[in-house]
Residue frames as qw, qx, qy, qz and C-alpha x, y, z in Angstrom:
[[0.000, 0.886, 0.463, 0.000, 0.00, 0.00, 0.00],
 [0.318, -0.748, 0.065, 0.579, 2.82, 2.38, 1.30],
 [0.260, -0.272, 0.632, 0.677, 4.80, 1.57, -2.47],
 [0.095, 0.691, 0.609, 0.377, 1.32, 2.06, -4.39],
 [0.037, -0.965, -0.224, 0.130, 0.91, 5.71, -2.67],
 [0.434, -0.303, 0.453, 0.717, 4.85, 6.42, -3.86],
 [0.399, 0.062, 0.623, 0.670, 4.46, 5.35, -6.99],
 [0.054, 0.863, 0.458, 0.205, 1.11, 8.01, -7.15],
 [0.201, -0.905, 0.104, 0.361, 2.47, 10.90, -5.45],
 [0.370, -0.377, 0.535, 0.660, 5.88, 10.49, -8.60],
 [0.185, 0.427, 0.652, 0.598, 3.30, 10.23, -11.18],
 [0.065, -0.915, -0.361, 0.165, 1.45, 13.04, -9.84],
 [0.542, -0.678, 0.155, 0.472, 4.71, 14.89, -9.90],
 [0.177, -0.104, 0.595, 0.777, 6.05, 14.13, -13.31],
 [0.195, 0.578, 0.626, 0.485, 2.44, 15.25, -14.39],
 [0.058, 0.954, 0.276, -0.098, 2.63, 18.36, -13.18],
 [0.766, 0.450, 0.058, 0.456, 5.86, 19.13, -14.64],
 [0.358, -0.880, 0.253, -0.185, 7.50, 20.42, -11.81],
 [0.938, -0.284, 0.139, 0.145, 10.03, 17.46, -11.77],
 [0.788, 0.107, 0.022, 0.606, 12.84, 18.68, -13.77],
 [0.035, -0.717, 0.321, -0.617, 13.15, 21.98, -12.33],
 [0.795, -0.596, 0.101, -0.050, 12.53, 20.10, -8.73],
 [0.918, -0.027, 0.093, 0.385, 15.62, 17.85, -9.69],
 [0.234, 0.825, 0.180, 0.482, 17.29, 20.98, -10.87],
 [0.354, -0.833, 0.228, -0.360, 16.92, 23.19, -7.68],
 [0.849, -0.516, 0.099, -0.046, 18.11, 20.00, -5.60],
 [0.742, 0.092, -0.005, 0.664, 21.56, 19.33, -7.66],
 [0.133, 0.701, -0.050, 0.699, 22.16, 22.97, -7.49],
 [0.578, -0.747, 0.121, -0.304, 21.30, 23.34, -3.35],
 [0.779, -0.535, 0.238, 0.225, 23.76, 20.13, -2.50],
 [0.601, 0.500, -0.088, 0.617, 26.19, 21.26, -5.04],
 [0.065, 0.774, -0.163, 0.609, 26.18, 24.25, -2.79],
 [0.725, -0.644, 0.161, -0.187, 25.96, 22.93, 0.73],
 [0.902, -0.018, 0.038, 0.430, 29.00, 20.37, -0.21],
 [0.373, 0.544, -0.025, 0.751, 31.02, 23.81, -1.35],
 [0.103, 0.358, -0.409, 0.833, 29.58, 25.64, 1.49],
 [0.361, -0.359, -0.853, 0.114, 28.18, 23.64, 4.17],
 [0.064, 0.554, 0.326, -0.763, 26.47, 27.56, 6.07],
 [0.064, 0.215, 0.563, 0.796, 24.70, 28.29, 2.40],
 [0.394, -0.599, -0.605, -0.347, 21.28, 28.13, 4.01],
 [0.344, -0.450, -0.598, 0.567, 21.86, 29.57, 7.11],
 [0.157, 0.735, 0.585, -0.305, 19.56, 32.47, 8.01],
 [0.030, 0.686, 0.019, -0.727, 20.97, 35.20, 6.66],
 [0.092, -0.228, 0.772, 0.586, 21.94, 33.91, 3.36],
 [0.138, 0.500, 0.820, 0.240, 18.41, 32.27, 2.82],
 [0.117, 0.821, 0.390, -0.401, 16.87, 36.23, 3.55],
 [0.088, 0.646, -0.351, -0.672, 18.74, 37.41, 1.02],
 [0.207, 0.104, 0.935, 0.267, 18.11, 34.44, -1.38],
 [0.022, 0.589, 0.778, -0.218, 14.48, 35.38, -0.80],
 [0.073, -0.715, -0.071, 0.692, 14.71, 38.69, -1.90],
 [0.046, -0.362, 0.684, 0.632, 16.90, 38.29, -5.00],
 [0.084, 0.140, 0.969, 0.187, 14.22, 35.49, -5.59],
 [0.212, 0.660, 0.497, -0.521, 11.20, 37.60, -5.22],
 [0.349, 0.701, -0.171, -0.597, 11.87, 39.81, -8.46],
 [0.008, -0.317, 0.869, 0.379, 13.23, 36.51, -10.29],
 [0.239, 0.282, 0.929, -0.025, 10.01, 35.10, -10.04],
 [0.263, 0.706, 0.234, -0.615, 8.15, 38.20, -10.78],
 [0.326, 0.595, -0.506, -0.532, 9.80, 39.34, -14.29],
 [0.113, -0.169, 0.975, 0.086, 9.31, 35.17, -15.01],
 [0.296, 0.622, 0.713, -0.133, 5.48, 34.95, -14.42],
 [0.366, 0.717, 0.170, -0.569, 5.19, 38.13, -16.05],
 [0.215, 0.363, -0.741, -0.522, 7.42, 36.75, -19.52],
 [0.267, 0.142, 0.933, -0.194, 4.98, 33.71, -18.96],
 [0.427, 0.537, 0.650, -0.328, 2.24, 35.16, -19.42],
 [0.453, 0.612, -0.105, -0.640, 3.13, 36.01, -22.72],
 [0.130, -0.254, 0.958, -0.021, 4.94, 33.24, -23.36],
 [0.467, 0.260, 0.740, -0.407, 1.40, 31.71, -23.18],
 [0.635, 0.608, 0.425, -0.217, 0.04, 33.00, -26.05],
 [0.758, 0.360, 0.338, 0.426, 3.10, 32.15, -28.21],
 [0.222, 0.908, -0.127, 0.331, 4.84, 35.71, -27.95],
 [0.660, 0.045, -0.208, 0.720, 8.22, 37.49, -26.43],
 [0.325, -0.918, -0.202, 0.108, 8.15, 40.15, -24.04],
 [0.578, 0.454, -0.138, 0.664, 11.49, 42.57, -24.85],
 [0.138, 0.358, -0.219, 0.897, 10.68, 45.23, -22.48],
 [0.758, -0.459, -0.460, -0.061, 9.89, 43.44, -19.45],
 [0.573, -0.418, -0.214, 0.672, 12.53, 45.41, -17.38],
 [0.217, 0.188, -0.013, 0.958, 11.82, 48.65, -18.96],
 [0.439, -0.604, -0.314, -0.587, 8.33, 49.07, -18.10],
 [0.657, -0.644, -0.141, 0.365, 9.65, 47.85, -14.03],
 [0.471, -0.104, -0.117, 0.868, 12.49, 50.44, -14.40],
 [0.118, 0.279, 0.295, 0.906, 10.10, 52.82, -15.81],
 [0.539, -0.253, -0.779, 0.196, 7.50, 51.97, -12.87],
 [0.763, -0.437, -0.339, 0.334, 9.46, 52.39, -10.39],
 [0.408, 0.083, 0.021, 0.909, 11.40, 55.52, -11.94],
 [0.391, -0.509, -0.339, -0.688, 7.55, 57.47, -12.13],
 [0.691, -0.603, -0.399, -0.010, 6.58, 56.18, -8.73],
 [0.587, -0.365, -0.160, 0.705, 10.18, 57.27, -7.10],
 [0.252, 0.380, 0.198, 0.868, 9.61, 60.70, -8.97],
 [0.495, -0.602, -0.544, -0.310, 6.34, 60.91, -7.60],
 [0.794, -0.522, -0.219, 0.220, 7.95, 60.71, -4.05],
 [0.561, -0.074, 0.046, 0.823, 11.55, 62.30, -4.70],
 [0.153, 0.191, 0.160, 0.956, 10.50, 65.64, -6.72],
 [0.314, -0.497, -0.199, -0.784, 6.93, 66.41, -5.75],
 [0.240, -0.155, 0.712, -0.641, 6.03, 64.80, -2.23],
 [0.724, -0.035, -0.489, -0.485, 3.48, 62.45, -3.70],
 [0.672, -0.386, 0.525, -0.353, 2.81, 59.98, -0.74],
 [0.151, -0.158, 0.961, 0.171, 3.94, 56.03, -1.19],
 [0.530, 0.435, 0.721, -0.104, 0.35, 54.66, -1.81],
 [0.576, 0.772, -0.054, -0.262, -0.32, 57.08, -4.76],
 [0.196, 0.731, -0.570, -0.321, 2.97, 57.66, -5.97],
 [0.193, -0.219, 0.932, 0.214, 3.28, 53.34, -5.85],
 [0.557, 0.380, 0.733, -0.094, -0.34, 53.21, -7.64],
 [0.232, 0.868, -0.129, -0.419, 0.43, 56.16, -9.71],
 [0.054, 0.605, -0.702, -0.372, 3.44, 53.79, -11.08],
 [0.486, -0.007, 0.779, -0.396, 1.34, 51.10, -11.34],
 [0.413, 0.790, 0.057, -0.451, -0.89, 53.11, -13.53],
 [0.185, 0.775, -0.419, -0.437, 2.01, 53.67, -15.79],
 [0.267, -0.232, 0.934, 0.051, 3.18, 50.15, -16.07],
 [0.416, 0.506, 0.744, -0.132, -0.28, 48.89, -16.86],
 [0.653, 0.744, -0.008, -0.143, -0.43, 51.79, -20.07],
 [0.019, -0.570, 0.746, 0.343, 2.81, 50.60, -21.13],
 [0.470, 0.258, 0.841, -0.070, 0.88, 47.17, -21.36],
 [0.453, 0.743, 0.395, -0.295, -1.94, 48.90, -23.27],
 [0.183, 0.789, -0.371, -0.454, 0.73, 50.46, -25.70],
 [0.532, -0.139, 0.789, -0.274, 2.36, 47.11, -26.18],
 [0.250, 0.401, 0.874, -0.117, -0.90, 45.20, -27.04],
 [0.473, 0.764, 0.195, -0.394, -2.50, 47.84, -29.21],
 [0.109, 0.746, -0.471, -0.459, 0.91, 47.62, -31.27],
 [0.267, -0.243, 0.930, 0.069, 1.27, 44.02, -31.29],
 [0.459, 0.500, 0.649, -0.344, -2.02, 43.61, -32.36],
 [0.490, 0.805, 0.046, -0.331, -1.95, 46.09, -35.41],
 [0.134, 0.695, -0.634, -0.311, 1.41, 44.41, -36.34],
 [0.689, 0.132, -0.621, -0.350, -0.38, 40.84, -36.55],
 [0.820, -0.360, 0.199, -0.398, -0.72, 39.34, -33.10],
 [0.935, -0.199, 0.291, 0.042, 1.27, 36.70, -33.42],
 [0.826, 0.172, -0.001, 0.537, 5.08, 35.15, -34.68],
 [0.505, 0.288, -0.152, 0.800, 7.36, 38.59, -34.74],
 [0.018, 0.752, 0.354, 0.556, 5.40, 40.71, -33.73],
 [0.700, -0.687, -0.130, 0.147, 5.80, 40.38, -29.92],
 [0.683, -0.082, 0.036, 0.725, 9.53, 40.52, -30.72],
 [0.263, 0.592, 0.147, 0.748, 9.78, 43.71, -33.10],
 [0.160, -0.800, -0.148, -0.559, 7.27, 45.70, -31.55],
 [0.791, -0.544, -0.146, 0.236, 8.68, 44.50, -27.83],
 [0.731, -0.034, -0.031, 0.681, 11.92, 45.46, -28.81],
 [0.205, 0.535, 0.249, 0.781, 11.08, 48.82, -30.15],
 [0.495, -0.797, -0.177, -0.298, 9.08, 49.74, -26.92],
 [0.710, -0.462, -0.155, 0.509, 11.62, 48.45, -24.73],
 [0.526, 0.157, 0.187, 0.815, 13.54, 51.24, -26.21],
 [0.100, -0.677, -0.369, -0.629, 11.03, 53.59, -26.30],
 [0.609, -0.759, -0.174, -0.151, 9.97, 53.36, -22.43],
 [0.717, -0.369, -0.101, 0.583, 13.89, 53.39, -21.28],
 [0.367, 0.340, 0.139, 0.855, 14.32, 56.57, -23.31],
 [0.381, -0.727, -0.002, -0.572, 11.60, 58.56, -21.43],
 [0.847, -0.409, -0.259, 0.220, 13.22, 56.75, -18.25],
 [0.638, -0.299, -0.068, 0.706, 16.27, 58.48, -19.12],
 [0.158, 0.595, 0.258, 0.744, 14.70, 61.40, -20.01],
 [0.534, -0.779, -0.162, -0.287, 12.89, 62.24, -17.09],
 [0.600, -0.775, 0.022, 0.198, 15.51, 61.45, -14.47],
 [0.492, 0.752, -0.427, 0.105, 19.04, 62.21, -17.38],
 [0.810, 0.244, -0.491, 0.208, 20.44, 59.11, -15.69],
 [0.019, 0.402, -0.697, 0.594, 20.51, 60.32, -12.22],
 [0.406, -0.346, -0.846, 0.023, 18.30, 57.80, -9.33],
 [0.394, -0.707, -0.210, -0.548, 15.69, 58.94, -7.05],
 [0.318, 0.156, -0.714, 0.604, 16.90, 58.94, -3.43],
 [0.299, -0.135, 0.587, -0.740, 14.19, 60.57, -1.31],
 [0.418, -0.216, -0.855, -0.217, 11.78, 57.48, -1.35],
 [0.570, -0.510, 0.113, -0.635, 8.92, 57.81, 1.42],
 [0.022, -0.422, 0.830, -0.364, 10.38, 56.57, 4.34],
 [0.686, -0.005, 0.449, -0.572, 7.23, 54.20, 4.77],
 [0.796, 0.493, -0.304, -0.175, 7.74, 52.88, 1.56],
 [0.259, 0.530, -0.749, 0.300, 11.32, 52.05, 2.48],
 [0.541, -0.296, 0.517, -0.593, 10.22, 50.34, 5.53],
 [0.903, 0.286, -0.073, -0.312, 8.52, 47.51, 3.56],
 [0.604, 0.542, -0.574, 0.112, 12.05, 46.29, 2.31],
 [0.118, -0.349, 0.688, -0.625, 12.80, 45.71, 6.11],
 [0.662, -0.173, 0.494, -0.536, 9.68, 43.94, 7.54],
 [0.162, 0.191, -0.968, -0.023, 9.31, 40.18, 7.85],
 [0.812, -0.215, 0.012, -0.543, 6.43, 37.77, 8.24],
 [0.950, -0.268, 0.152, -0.040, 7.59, 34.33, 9.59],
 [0.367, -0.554, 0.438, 0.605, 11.55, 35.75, 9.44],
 [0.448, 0.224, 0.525, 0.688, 11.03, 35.95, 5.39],
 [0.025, -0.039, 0.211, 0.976, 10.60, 39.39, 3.43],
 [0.400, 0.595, 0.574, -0.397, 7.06, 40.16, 3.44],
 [0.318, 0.568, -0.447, -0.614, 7.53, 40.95, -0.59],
 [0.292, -0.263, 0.915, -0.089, 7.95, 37.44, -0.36],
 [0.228, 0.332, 0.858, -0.318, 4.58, 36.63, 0.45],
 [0.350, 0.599, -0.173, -0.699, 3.48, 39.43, -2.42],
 [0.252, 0.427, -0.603, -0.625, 5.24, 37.34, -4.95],
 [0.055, 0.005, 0.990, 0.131, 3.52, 34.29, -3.98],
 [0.389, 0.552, 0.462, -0.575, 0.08, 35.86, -3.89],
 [0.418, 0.562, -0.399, -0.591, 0.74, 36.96, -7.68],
 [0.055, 0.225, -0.951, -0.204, 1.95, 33.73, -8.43],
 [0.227, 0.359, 0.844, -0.328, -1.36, 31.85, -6.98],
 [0.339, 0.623, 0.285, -0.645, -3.59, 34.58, -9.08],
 [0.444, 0.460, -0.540, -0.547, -1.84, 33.79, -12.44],
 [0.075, -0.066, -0.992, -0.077, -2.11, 30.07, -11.75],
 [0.417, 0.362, 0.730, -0.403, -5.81, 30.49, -10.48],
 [0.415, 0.553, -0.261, -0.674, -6.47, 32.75, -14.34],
 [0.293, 0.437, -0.796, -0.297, -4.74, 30.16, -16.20],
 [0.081, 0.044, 0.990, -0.108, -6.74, 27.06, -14.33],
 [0.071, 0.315, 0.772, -0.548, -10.07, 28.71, -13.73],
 [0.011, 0.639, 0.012, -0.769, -10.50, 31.42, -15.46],
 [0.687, 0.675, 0.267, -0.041, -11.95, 31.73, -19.14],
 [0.221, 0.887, -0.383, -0.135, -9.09, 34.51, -20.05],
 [0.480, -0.472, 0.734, 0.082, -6.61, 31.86, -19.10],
 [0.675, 0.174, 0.716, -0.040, -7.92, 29.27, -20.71],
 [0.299, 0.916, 0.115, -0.242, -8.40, 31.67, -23.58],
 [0.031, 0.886, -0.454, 0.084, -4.65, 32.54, -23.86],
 [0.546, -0.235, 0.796, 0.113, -3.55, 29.09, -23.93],
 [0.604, 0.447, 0.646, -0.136, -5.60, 28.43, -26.66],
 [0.080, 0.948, -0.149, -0.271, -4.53, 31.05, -28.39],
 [0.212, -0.768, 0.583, 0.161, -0.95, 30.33, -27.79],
 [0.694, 0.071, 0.709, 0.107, -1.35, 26.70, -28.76],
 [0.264, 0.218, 0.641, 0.686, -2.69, 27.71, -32.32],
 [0.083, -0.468, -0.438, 0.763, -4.06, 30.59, -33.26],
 [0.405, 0.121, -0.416, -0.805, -5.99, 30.30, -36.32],
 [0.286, -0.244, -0.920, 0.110, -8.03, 27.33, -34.55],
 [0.122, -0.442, -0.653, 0.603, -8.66, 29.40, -31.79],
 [0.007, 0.189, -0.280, -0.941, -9.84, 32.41, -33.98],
 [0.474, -0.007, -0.624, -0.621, -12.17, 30.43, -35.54],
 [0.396, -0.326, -0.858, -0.042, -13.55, 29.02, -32.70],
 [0.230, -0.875, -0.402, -0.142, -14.43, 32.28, -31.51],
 [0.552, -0.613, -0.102, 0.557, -11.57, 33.49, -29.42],
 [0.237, 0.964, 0.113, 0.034, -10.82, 37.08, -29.91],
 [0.777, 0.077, -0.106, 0.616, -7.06, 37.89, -30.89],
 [0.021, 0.753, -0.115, 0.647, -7.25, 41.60, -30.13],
 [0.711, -0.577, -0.205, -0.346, -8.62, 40.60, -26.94],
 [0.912, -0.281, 0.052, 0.293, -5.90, 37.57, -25.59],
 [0.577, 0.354, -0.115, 0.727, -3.11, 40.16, -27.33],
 [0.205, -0.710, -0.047, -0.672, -4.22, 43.30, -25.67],
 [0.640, -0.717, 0.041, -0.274, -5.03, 41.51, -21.97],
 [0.905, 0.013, -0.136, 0.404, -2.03, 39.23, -21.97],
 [0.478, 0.389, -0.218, 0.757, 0.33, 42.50, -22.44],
 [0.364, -0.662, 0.011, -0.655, -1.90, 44.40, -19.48],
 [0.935, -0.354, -0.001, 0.009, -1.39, 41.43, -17.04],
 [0.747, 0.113, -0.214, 0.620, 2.41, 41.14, -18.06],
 [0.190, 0.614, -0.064, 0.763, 2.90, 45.05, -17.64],
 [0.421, -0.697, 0.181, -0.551, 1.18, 44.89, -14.45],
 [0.898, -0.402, -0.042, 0.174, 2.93, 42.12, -12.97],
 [0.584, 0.297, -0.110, 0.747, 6.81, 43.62, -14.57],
 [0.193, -0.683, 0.036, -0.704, 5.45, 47.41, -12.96],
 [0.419, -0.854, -0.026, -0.307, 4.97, 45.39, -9.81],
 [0.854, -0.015, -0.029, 0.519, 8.53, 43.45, -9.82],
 [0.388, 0.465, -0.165, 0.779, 9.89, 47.31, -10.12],
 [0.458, -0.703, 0.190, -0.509, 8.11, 48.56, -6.94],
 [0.861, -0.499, 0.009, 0.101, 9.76, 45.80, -4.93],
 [0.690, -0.233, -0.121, 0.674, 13.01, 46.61, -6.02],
 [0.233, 0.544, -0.199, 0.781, 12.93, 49.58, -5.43],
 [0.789, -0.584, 0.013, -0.189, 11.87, 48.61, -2.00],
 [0.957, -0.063, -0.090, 0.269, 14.28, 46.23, -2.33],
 [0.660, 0.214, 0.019, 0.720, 17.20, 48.74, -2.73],
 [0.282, -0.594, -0.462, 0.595, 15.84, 51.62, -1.53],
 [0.195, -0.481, 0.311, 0.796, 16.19, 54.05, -4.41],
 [0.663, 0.674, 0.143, -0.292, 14.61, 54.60, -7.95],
 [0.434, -0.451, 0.493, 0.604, 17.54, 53.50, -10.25],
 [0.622, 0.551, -0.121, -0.542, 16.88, 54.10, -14.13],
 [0.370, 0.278, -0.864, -0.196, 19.29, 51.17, -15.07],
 [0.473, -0.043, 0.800, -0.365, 16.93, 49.01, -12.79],
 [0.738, 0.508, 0.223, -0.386, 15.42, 46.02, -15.09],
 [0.296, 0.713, -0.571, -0.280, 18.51, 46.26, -17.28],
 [0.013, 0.275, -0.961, -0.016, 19.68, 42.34, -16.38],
 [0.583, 0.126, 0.617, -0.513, 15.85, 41.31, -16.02],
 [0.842, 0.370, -0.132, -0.371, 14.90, 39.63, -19.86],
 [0.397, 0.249, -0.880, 0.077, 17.45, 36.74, -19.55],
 [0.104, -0.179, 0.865, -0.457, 16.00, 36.23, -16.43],
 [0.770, 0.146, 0.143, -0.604, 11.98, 36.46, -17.60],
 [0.436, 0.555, -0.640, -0.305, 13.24, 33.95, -20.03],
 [0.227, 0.445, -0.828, 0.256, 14.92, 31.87, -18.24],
 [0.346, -0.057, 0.746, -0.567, 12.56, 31.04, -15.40],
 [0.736, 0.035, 0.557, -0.383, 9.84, 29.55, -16.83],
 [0.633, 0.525, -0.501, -0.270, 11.50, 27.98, -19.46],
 [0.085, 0.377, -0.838, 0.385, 13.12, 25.89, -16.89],
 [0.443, 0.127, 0.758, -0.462, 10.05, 25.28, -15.01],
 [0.362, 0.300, 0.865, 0.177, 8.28, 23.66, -18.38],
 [0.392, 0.772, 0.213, -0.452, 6.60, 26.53, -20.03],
 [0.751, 0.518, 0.369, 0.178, 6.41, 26.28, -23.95],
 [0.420, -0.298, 0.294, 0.805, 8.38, 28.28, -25.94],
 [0.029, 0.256, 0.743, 0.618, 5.65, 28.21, -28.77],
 [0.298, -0.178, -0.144, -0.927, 2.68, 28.63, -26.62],
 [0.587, -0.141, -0.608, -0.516, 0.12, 27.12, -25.22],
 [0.795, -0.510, -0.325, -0.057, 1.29, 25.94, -21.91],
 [0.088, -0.731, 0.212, -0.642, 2.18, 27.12, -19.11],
 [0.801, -0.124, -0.502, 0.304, 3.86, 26.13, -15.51],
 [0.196, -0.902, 0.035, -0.382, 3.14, 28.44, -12.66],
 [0.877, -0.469, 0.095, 0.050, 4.96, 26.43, -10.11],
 [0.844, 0.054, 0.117, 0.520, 7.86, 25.33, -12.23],
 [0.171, 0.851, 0.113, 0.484, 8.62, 29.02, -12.81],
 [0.363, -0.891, 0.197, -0.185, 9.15, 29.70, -9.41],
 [0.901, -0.263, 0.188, 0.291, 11.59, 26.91, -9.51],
 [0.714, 0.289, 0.049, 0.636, 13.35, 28.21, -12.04],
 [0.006, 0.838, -0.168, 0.519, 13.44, 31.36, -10.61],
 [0.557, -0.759, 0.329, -0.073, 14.82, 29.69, -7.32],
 [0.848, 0.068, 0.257, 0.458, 17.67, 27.70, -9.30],
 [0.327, 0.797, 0.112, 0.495, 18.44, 31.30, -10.81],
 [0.508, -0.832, 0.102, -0.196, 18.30, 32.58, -7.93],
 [0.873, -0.376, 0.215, 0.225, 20.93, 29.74, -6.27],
 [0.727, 0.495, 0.109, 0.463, 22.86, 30.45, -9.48],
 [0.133, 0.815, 0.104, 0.554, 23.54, 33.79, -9.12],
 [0.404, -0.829, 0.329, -0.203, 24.03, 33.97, -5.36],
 [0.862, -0.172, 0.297, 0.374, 26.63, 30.67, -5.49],
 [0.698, 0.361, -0.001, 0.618, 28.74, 32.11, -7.63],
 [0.267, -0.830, 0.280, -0.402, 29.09, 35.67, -5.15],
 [0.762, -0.593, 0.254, -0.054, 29.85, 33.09, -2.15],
 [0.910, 0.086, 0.157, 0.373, 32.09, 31.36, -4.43],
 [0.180, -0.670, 0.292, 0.658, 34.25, 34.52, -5.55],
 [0.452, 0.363, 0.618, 0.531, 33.30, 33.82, -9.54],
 [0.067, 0.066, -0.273, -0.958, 33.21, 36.97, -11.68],
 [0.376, 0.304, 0.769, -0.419, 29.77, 37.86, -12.03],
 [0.475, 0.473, -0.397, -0.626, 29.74, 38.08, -15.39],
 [0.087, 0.048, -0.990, -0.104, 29.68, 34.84, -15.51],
 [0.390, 0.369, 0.699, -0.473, 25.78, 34.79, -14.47],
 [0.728, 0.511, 0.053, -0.454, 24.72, 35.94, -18.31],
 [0.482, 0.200, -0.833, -0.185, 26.95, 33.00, -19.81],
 [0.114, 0.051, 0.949, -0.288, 24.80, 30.51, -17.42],
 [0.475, 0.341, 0.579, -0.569, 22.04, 31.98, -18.15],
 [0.462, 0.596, -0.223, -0.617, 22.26, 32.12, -21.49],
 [0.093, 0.219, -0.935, -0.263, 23.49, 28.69, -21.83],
 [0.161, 0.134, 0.865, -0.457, 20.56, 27.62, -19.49],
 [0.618, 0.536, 0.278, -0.503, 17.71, 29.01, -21.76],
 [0.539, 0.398, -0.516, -0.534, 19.36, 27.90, -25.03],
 [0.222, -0.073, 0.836, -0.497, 19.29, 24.40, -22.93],
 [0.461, 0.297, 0.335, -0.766, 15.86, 25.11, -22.32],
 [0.683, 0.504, -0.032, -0.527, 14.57, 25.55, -25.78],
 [0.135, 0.285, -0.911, -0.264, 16.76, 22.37, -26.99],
 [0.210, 0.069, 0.918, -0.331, 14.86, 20.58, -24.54],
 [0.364, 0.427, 0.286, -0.776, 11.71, 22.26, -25.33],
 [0.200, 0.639, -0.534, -0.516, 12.11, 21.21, -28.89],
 [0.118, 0.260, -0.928, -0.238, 13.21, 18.01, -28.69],
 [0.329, 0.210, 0.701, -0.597, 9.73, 17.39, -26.64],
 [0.634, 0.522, 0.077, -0.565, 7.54, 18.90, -29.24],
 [0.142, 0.510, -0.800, -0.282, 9.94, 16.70, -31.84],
 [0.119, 0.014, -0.993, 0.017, 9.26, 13.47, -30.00],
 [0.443, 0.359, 0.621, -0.538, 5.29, 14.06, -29.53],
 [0.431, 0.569, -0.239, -0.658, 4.97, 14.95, -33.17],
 [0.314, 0.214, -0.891, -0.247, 6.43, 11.42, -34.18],
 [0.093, 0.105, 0.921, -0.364, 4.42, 9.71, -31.58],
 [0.553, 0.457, 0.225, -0.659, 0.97, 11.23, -33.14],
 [0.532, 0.313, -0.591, -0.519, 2.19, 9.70, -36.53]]
């Protein structure tokens, strides 16, 4: 009985395709503990937890385009740009923290709308995400560095700041932010019509078309959902750091990438892996801080990652490769 409820709970497991990020995180953790047997001790894991809070963020939010078979480029300018409007808010005019952090919020969410009205009028689907992504990213870091000419916001409302500091069961209370988001895009994506929608989509999208599903629609909300999950990955770090920085975001599209490519999300579309995300975003994570403890240049973190998403999409590939034969 005991080796019949195993051998369920591993097939549960490999069917929610959390197992090869799981297996993942774990060679990565005792890789580290054997190198540095205090890796996990408290402090180190509160700072883990941090770093790991915006990795998972800028991850679900590439996801969720990711879903419907697109590329997010300017998934760290709309959080730098955010977070640079919200810290302006606060620094130059005395805008309290709630406005000034719904006021960037605001902004983040029409950067979405810009986006998703472009993406849409340039064909919804295959480049388009790219081009027009790229071209925005570009766009929204130039008024970034227009508005503050490359200098950071410093006088943050000291309440705001606070946040970065408080703790709910000794972990960052951002923490517990990123896992609320997280839970809300998995409930969309399980429960939810839009979700369900935006897979469908992502899977094939002259199917879905024709079976009714609107492509303005799943292009348009998809980029409003990313924007407002990337808009709120910039208000934590700039919690996180105290400060408005305009290069904040700059190192953040390997990472959207990365994470849920790792945790089983398509490359093509269609499916999604709210869970496995966060894994990869806590194997990123591990990445990134092991190689500080270790003394490795940290340049070395965009050759890993970059090896780790081309990886990825091998895998990702060969998958779709070996179902395709298995249908003939």
């Amino acid at each position: 009985m005991k080796n019949s409820n195993q051998r369920t709970m591993i097939s549960q497991v490999k069917e929610s395709g959390i197992l090869s990020p799981l297996i993942i995180v774990a060679i990565l953790l005792t890789v580290m503990l054997i190198l540095k047997p205090n890796y996990l001790a408290a402090t180190n894991v509160f700072v883990l937890v941090k770093v790991l809070t915006i990795t998972a963020m800028v991850g679900f939010s590439q996801m969720i385009i990711m879903a419907i078979g697109g590329l997010n480029i300017s998934v760290g300018a709309i959080g730098a740009l955010s977070a640079i409007i919200a810290g302006g808010a606060m620094d130059r005019l005395g805008v309290p923290a709630f406005p000034a952090l719904i006021i960037g919020i605001l902004v983040g969410v029409a950067c979405g709308v810009v986006n998703g009205l472009l993406i849409y009028r340039a064909g919804g689907v295959g480049p388009a995400f790219f081009l027009i992504t790229l071209a925005t990213a570009s766009l929204f870091q130039g008024i970034n560095l227009t508005i503050t000419s490359g200098n950071p916001y410093y006088g943050i409302d000291s309440k705001f700041m606070a946040y970065g500091d408080t703790q709910l069961f000794g972990l960052p209370l951002s923490f517990f932010y990123m896992l609320l988001v997280g839970l809300l895009i998995w409930f969309m994506f399980s429960k939810l019509a839009i979700g369900r929608q935006f897979l469908a989509f992502g899977a094939n999208p002259k199917a879905a078309e024709l079976y009714g599903i609107s492509k303005f629609r799943v292009v348009l909300y998809a980029s409003i959902i990313a924007a407002l999950v990337a808009a709120i990955a910039g208000m934590i770090a700039m919690i996180r750091i105290k400060t408005a920085q305009p290069n904040m975001g700059a190192d953040w599209m390997l990472l959207s990438f990365a994470a849920p490519l790792i945790g089983g999300t398509k490359l093509n579309g269609g499916k999604v892996n709210v869970a496995g995300c966060l894994l990869g975003a806590i194997a990123l994570t591990i990445i990134s801080n092991g190689l500080v403890h270790l003394a490795v240049d940290v340049f070395w973190n965009t050759l890993i990652y970059g090896t780790v998403i081309l990886l990825s999409v091998m895998v990702d590939q060969f998958n779709l490769a070996g179902m395709l034969r298995r249908k003939r």
